[in-house]
ZADORO-978626 format. One line per field, with one value per atom (N, C-alpha, C, CB): residue number from 1; x, y, z. Coordinates in steps of 0.001 Angstrom, whole numbers, plus 500000, padded with zeros to 6 digits. Glycine has a CB too. Layout:
<recs>
resi NUM / ...
xx X / ...
yy Y / ...
zz Z / ...
</recs>
This chain:
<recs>
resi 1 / 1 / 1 / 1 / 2 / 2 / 2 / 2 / 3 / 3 / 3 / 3 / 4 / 4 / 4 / 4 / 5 / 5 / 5 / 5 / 6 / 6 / 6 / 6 / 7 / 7 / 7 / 7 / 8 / 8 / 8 / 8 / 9 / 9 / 9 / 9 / 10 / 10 / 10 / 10 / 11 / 11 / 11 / 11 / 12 / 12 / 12 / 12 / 13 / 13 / 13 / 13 / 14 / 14 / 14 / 14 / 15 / 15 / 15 / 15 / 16 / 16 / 16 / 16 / 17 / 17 / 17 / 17 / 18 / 18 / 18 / 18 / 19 / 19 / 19 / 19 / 20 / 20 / 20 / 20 / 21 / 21 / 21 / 21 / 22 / 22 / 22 / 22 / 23 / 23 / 23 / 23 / 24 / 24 / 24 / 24 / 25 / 25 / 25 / 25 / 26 / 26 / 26 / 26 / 27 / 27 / 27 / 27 / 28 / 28 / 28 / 28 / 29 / 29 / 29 / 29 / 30 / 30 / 30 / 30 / 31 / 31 / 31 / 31 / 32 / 32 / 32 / 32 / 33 / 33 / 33 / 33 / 34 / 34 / 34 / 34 / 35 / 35 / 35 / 35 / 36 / 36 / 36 / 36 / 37 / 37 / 37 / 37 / 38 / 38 / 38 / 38 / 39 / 39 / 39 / 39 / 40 / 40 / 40 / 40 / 41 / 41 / 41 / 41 / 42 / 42 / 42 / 42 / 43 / 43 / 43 / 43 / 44 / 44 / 44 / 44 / 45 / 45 / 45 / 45 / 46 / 46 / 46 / 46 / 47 / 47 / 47 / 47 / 48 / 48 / 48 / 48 / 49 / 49 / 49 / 49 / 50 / 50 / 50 / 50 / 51 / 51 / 51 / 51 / 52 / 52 / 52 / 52 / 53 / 53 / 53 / 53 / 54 / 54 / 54 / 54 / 55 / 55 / 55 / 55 / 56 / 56 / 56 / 56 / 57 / 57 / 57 / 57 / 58 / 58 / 58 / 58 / 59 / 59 / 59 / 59 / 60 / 60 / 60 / 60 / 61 / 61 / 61 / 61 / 62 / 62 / 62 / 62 / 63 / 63 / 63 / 63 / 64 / 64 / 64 / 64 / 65 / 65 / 65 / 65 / 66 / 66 / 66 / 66 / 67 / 67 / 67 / 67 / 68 / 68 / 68 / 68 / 69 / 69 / 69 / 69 / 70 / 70 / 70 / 70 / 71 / 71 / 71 / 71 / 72 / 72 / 72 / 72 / 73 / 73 / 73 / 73 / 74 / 74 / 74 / 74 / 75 / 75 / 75 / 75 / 76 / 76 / 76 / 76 / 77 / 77 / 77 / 77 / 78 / 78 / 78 / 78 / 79 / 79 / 79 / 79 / 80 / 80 / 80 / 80 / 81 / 81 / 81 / 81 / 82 / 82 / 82 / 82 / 83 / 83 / 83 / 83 / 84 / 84 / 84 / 84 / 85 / 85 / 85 / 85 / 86 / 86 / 86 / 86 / 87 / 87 / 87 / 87 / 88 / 88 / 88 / 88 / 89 / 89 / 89 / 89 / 90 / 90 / 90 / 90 / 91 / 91 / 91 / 91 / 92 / 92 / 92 / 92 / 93 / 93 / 93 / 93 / 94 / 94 / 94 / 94 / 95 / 95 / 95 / 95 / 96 / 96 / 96 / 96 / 97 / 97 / 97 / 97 / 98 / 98 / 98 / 98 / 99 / 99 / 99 / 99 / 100 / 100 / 100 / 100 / 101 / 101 / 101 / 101 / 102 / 102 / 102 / 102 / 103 / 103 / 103 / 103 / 104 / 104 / 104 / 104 / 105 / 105 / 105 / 105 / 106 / 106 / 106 / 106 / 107 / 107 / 107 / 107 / 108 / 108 / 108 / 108 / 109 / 109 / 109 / 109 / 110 / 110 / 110 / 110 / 111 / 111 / 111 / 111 / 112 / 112 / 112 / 112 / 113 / 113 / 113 / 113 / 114 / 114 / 114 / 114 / 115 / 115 / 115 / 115 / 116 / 116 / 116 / 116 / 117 / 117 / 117 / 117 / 118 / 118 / 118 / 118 / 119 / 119 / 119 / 119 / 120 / 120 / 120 / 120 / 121 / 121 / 121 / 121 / 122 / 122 / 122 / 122 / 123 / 123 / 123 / 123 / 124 / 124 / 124 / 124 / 125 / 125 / 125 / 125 / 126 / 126 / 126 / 126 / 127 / 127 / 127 / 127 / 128 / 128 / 128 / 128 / 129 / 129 / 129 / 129 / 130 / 130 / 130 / 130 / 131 / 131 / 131 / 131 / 132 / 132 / 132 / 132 / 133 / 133 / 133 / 133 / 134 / 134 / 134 / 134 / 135 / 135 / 135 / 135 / 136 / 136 / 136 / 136 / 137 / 137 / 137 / 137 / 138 / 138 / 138 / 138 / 139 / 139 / 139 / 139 / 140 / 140 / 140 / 140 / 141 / 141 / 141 / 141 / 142 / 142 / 142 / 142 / 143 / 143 / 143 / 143 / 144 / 144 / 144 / 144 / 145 / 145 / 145 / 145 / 146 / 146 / 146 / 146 / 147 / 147 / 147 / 147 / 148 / 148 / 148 / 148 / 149 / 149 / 149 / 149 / 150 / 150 / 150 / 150 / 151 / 151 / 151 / 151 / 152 / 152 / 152 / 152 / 153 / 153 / 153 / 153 / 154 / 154 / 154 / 154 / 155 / 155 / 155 / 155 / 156 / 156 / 156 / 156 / 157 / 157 / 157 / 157 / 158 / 158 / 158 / 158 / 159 / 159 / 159 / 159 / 160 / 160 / 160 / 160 / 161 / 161 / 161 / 161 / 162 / 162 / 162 / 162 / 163 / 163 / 163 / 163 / 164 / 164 / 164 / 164 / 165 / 165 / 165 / 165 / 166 / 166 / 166 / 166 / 167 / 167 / 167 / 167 / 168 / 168 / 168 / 168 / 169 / 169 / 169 / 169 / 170 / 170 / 170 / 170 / 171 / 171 / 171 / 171 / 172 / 172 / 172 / 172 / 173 / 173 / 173 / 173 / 174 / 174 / 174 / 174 / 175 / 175 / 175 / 175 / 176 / 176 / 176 / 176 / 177 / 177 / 177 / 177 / 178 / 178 / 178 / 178
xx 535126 / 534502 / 533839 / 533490 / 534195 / 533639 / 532171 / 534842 / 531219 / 530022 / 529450 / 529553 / 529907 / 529695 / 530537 / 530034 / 531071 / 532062 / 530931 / 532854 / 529799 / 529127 / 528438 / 528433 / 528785 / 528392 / 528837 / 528405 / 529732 / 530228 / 529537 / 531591 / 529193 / 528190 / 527089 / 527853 / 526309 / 525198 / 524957 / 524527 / 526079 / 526348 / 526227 / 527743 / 527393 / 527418 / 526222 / 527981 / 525460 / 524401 / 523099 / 523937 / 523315 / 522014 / 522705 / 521227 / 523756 / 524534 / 524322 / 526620 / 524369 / 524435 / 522765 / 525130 / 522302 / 520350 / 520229 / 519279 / 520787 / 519899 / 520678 / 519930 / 521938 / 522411 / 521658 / 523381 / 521398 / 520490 / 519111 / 520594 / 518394 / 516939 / 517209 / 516867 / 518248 / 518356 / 518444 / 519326 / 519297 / 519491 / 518276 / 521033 / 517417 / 515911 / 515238 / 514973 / 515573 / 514425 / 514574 / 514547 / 516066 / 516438 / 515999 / 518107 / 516218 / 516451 / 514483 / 517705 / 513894 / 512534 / 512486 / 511561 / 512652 / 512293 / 512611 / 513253 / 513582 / 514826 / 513598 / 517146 / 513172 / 512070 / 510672 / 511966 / 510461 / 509160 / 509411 / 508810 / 509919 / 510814 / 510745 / 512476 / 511355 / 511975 / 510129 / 513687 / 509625 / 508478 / 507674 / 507654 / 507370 / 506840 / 507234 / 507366 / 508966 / 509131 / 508485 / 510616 / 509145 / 508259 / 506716 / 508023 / 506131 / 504938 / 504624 / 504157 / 505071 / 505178 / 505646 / 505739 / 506650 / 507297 / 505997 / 508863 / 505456 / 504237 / 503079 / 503686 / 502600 / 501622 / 501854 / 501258 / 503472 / 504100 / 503831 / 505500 / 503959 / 503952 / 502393 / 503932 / 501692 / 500344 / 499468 / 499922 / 499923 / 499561 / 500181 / 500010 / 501272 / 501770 / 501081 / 503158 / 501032 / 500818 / 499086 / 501065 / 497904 / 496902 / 496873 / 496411 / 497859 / 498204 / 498460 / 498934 / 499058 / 499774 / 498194 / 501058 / 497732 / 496441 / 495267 / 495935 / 495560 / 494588 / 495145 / 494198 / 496425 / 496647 / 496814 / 497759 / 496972 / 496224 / 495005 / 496387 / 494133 / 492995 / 492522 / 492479 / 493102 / 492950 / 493650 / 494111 / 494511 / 495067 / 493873 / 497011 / 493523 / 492326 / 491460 / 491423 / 491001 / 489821 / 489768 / 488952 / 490748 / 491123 / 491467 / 492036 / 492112 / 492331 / 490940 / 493765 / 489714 / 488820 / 487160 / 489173 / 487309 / 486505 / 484863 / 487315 / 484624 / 483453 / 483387 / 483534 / 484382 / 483655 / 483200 / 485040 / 483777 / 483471 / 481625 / 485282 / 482388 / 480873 / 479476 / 480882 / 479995 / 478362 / 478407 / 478514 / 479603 / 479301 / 478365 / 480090 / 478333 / 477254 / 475911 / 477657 / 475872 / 475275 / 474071 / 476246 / 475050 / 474113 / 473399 / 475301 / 473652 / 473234 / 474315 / 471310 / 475529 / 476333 / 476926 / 478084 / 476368 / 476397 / 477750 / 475410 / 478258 / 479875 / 480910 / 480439 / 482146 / 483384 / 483586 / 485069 / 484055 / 484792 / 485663 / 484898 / 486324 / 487968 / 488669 / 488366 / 487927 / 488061 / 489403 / 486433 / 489963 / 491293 / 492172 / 491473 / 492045 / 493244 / 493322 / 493531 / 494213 / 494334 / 496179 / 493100 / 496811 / 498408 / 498768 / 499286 / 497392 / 497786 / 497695 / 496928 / 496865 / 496171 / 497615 / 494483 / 498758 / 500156 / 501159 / 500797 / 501595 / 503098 / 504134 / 503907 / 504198 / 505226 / 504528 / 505226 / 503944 / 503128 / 503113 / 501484 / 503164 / 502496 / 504069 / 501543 / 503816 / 505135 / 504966 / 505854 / 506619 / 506183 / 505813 / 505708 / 504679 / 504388 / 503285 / 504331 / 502825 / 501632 / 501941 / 500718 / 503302 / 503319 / 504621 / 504472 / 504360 / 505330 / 506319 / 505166 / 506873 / 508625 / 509214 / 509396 / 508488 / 509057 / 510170 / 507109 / 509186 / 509797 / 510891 / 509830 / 511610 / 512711 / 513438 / 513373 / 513029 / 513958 / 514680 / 513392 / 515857 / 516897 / 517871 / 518110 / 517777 / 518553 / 519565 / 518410 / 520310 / 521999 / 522521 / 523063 / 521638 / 522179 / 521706 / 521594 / 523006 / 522722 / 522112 / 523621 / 522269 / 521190 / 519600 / 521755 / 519277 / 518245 / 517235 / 518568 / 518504 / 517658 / 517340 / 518543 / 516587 / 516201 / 516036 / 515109 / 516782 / 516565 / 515115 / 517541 / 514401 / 512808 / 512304 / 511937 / 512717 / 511452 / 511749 / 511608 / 510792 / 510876 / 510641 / 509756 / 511604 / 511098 / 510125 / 511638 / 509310 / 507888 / 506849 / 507596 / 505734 / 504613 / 503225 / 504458 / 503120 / 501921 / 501486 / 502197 / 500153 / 499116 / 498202 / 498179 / 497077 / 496451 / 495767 / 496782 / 494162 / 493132 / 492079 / 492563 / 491484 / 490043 / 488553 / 489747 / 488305 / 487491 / 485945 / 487504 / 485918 / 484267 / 484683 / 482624 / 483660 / 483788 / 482176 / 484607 / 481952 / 480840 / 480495 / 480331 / 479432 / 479055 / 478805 / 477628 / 479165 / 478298 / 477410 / 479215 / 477626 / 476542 / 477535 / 476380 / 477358 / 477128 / 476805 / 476527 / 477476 / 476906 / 477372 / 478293 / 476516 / 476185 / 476114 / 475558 / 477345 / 477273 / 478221 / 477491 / 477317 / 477849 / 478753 / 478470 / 479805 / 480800 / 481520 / 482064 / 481873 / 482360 / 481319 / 482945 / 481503 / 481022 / 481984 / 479775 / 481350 / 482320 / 481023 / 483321 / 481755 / 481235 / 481889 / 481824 / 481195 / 481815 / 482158 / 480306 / 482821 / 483003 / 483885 / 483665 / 483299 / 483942 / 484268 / 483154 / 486016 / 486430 / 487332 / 487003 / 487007 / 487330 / 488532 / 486383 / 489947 / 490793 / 491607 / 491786 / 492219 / 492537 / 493749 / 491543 / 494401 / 496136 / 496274 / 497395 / 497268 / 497273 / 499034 / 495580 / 499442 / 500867 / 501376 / 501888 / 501882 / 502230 / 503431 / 501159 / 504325 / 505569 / 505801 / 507377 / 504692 / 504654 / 503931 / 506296 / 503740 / 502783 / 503170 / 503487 / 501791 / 502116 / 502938 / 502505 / 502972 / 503670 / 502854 / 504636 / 502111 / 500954 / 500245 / 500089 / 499671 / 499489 / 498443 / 501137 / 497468 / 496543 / 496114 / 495754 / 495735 / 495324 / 493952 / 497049 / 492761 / 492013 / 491795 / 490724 / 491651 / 491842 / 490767 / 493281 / 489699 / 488496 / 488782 / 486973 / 488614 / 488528 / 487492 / 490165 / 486870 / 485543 / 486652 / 483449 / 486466 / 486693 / 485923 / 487460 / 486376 / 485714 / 486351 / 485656 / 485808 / 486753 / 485389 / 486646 / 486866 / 485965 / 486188 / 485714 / 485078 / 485400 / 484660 / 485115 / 485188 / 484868 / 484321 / 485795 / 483114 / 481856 / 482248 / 480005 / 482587 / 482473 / 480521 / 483245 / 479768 / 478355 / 477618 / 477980 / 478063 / 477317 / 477260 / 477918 / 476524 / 476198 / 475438 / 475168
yy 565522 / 564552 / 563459 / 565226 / 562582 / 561401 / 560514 / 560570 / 560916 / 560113 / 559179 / 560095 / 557785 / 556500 / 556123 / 555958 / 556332 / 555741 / 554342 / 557425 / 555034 / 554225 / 553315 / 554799 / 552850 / 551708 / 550604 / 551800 / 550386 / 548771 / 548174 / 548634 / 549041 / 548438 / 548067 / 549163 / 549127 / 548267 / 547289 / 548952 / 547376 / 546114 / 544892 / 546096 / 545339 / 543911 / 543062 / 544523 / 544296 / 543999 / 543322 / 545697 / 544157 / 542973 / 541950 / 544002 / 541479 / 540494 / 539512 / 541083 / 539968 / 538957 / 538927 / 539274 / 539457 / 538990 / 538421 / 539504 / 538486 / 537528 / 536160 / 538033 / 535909 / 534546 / 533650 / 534816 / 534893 / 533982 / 534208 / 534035 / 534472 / 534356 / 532708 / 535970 / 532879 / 531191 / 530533 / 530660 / 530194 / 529129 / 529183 / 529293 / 529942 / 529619 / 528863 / 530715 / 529458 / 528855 / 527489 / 529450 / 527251 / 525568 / 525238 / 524909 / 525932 / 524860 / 524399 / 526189 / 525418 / 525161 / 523996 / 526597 / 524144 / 523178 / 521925 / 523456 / 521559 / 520278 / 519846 / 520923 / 520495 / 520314 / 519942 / 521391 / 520452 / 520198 / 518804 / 521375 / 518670 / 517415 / 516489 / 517656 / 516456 / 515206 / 515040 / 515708 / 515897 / 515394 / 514423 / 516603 / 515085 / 514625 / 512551 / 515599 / 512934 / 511670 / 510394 / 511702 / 511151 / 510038 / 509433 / 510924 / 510718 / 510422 / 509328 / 511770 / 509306 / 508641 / 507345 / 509218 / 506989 / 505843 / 504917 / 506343 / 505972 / 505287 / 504993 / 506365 / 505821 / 505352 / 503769 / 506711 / 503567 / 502437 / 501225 / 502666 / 501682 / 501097 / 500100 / 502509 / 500954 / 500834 / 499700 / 502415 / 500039 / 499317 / 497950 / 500048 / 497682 / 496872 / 495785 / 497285 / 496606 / 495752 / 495221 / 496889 / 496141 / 495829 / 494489 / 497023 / 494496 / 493582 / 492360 / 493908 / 491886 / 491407 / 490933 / 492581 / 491558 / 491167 / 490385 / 492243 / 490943 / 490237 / 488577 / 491435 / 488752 / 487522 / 486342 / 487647 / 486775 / 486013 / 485663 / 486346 / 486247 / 486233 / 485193 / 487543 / 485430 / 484422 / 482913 / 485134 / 482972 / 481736 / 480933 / 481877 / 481989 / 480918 / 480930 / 481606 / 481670 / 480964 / 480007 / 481819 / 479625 / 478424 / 477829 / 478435 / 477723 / 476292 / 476149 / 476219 / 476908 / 476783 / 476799 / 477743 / 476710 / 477344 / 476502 / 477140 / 474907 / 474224 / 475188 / 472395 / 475593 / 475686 / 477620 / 475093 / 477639 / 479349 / 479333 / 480574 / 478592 / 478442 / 478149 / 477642 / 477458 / 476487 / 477897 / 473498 / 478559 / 479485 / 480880 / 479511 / 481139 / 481939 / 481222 / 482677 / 480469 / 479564 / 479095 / 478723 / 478954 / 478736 / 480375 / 477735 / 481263 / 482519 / 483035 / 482495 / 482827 / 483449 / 485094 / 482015 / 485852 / 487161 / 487360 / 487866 / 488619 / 488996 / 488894 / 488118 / 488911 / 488473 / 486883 / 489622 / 485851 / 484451 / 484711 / 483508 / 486212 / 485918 / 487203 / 486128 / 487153 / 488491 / 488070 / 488942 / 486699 / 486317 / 486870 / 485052 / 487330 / 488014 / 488891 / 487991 / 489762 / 490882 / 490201 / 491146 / 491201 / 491160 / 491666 / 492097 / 492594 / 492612 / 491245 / 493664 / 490389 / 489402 / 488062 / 489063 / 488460 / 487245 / 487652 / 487466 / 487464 / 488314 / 488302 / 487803 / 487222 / 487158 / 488474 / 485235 / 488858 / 489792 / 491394 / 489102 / 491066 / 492604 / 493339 / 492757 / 494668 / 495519 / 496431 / 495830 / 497339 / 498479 / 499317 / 498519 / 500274 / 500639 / 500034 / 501779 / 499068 / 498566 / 497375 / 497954 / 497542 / 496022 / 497022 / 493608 / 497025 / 497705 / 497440 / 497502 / 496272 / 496225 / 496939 / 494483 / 497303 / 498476 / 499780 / 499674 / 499960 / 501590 / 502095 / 501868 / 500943 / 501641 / 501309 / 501545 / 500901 / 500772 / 501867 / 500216 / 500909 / 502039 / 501219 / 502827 / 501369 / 500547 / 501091 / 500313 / 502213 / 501707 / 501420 / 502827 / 501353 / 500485 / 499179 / 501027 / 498251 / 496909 / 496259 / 496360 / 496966 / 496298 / 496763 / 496943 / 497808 / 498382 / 498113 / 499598 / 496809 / 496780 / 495282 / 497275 / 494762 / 492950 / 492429 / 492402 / 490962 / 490991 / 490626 / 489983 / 490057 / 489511 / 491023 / 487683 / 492028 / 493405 / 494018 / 494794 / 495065 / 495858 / 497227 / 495408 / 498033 / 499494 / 500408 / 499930 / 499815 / 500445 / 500067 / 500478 / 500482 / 500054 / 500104 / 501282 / 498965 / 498608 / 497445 / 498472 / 497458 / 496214 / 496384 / 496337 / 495022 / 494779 / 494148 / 494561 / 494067 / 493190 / 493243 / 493457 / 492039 / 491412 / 492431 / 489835 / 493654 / 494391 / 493548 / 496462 / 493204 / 492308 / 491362 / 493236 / 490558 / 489579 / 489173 / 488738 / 488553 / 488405 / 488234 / 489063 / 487016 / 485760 / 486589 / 484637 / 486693 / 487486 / 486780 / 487726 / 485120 / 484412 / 483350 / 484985 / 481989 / 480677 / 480078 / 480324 / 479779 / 478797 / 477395 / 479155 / 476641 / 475444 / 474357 / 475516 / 473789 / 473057 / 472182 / 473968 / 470872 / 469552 / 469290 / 469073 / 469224 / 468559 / 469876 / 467109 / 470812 / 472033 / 473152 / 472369 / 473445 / 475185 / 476020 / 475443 / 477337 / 477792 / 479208 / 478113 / 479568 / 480991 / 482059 / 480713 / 482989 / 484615 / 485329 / 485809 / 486004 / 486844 / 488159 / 485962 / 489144 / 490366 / 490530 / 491490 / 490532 / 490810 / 492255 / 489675 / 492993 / 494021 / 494068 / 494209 / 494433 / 494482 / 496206 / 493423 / 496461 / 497580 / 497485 / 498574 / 498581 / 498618 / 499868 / 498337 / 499813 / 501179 / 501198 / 501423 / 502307 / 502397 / 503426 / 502292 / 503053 / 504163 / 504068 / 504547 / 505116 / 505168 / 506830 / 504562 / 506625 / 508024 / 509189 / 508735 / 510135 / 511559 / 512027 / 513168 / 512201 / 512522 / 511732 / 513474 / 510239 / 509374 / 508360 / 509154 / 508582 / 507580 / 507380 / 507793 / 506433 / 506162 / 504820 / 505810 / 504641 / 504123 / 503463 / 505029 / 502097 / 502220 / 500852 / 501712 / 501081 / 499788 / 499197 / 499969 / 497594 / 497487 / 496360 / 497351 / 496468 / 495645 / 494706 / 496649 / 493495 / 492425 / 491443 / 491328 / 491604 / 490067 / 489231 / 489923 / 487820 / 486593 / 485783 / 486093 / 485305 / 482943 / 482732 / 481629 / 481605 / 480487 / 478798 / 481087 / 478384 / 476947 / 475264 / 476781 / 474991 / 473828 / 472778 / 474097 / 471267 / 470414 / 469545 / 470041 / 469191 / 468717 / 466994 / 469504 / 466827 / 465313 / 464744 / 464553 / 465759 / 465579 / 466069 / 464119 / 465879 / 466163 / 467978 / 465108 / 467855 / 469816 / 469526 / 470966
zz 491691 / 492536 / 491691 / 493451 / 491988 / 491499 / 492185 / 491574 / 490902 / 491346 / 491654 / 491046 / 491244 / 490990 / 492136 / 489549 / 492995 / 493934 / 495047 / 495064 / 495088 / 495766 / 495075 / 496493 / 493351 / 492711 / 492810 / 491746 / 493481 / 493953 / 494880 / 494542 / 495983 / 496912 / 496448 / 497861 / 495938 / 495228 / 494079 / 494932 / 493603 / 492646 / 493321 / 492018 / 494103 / 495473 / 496170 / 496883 / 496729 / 497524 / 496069 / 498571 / 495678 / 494252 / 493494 / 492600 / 493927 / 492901 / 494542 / 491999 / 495712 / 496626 / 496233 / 498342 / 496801 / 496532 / 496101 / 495999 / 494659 / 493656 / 493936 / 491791 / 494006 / 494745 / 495599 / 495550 / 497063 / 497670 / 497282 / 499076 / 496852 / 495863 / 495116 / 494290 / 494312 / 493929 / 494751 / 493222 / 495538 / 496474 / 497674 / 497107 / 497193 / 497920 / 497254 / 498157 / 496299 / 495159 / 495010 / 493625 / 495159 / 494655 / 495801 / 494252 / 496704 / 498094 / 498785 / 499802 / 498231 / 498302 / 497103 / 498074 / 496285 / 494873 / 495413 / 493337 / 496049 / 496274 / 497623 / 496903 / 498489 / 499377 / 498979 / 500007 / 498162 / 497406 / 496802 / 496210 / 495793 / 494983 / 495913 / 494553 / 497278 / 498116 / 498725 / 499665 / 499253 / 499759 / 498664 / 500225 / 496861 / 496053 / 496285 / 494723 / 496122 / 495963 / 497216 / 495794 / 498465 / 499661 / 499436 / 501151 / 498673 / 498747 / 497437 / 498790 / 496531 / 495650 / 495880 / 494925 / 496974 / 497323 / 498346 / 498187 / 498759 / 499962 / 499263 / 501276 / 497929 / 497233 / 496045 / 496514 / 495864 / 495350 / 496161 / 495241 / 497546 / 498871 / 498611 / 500290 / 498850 / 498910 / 497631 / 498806 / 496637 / 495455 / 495570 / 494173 / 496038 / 495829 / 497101 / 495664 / 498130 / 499410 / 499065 / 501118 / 498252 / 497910 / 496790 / 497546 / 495740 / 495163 / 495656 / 494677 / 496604 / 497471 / 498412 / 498094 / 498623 / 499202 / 498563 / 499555 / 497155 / 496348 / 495574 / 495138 / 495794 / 495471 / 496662 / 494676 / 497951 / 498946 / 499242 / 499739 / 498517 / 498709 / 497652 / 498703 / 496266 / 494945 / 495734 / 493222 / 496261 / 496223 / 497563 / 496598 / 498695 / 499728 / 498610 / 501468 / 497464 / 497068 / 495977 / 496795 / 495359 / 494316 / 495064 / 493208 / 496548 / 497250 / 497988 / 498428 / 498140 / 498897 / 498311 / 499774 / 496866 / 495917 / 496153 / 494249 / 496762 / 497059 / 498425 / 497173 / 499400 / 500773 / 500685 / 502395 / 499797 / 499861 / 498870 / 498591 / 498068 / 497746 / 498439 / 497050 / 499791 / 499927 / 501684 / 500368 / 502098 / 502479 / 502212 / 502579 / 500817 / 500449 / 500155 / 499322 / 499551 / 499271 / 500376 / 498986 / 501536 / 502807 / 503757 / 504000 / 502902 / 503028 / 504587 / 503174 / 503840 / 505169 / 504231 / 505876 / 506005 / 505924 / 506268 / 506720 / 505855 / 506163 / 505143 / 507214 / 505859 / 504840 / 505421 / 505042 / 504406 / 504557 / 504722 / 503731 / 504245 / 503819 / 504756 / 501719 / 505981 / 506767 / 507775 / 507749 / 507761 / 508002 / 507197 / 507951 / 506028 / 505378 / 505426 / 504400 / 506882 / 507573 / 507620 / 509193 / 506864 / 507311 / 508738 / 506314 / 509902 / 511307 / 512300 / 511880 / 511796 / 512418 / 512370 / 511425 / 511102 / 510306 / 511124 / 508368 / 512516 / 512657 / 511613 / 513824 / 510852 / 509655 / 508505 / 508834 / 508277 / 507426 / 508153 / 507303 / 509546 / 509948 / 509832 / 511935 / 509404 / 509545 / 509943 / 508626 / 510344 / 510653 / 511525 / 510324 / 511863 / 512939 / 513450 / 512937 / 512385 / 513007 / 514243 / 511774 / 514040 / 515385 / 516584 / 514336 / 517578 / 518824 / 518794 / 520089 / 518207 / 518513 / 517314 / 518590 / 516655 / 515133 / 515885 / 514190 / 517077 / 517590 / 517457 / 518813 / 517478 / 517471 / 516417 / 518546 / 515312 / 514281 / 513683 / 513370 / 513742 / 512989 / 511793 / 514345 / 510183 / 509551 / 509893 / 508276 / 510164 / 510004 / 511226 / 509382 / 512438 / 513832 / 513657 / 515369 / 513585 / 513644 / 514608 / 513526 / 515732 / 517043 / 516948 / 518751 / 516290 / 516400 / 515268 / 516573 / 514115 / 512750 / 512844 / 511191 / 513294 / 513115 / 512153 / 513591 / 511445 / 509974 / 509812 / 509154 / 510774 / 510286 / 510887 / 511250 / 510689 / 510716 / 509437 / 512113 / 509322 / 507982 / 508470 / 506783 / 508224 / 508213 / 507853 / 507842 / 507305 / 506917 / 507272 / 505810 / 507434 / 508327 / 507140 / 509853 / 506863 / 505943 / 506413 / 504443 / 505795 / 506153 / 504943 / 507778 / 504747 / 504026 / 504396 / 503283 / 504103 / 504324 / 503227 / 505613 / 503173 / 502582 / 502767 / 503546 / 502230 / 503334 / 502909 / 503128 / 501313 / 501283 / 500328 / 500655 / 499646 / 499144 / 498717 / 500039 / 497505 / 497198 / 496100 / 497536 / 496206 / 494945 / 493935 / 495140 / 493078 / 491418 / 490886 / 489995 / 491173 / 489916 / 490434 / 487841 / 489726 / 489372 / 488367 / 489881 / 487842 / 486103 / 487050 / 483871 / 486701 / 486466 / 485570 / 486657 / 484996 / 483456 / 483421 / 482159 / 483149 / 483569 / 484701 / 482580 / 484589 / 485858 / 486154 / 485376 / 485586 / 485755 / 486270 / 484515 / 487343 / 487562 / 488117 / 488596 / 487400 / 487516 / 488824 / 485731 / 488936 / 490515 / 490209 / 492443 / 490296 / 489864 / 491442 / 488832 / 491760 / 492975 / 492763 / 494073 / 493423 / 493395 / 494764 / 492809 / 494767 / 495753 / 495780 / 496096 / 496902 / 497656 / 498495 / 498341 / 497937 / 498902 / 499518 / 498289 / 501031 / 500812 / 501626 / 501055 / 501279 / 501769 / 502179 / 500564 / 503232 / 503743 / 504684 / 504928 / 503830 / 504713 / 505509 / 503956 / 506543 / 507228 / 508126 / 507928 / 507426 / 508712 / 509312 / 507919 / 509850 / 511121 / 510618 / 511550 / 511161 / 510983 / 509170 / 512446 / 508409 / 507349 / 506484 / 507519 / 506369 / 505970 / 505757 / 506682 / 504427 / 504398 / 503380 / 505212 / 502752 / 501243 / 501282 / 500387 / 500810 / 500901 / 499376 / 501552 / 499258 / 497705 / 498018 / 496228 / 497181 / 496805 / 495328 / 497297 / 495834 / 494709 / 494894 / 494161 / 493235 / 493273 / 491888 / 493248 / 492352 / 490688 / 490966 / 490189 / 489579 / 489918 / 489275 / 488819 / 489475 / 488949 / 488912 / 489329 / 488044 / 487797 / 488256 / 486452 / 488884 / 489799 / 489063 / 492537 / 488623 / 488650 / 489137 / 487332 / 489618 / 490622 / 490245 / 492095 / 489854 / 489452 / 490678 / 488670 / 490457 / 491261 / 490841 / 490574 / 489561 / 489359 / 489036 / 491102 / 488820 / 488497 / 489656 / 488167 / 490821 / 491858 / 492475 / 492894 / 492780 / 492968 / 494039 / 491573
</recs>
C-alpha cells in the first residue's frame, strides 16, 4: 500500500493558496497605490490652484498698489482683495462647485463641454495686510502679507486643500507727492 497517494492534493491545495495569497496581496497593493496616486493628483491640484490665486492677487495689487494703499491707510477693516474668489469668475469656477458640472462625462461628447473642466477646485484671497511702508523720495515702496487658500474637490473623499502665505514689496511712484 502506498502512502503518499494523498500528496498531490495537498500539494495542490497549498500551491493554489499561496497563488491566491499573492494576487491579494498585489491586488490590495495596486488599490492602495491607485488611491495614493488620486490623492497626490488632488494635492498637485490644490497647490497649483493656490498658486494661481496668488498670482491674481499680485497682479490686482501692482495694477492697484496707490488704491490698496490709501485703503488701509484709511483704516479699512477686512479683505480689499475678497473679489478674488474663483466661485464669484464663471470663467474660473470649476467642477462641482458650479451645477452644470453634474453630469460630466469626458468620454461622452455631449456630456463633456469644451469651456467645463472635470475637476472641481476654487481659490480665494482669505486676508491681506499692510506690513509697513517706507517712504523715500518719489518711490515707496508698502509691504503686505497676503493669505491665499485652494481647495479641490471632485466628490466624497476626493479632496485636497493647500495655503499659501507670501509678504511682498510693492512699489509705487508718487512723483513727490504722498
Amino acid at each position: 500500500m502506498r502512502r503518499n497517494s494523498g500528496m498531490a492534493v495537498v500539494l495542490v491545495l497549498v500551491f493554489a493558496f499561496s497563488i491566491a495569497t499573492i494576487f491579494a496581496f498585489m491586488a490590495s497593493s495596486n488599490t492602495n497605490l491607485a488611491y495614493q496616486n488620486k490623492q497626490t493628483l488632488y494635492q498637485m491640484q490644490a497647490y497649483y490652484l493656490a498658486h494661481s490665486a496668488m498670482q491674481h492677487a499680485k497682479l490686482k495689487i501692482r495694477l492697484l498698489p496707490k488704491e490698496l494703499y490709501e485703503y488701509f491707510a484709511a483704516g479699512g477693516n477686512g479683505n480689499p482683495l475678497e473679489d478674488i474668489d474663483s466661485t464669484d469668475h464663471v470663467q474660473l469656477a470649476m467642477g462641482v462647485f458650479r451645477t452644470e458640472q453634474e453630469g460630466y462625462d469626458l468620454f461622452d461628447p455631449a456630456k463633456s463641454p469644451d469651456l467645463s473642466f472635470p475637476y472641481g477646485g476654487k481659490y480665494l484671497v482669505e486676508s491681506i495686510g499692510l506690513t509697513g511702508s517706507h517712504k523715500s523720495m518719489k518711490m515707496i515702496q508698502d509691504g503686505y502679507r497676503v493669505v491665499v487658500k485652494s481647495e479641490v474637490d471632485s466628490g466624497v473623499t476626493k479632496q485636497g486643500s493647500d495655503e499659501l502665505i507670501e509678504e511682498m514689496i510693492v512699489s509705487r511712484f508718487t512723483g513727490g507727492i504722498k
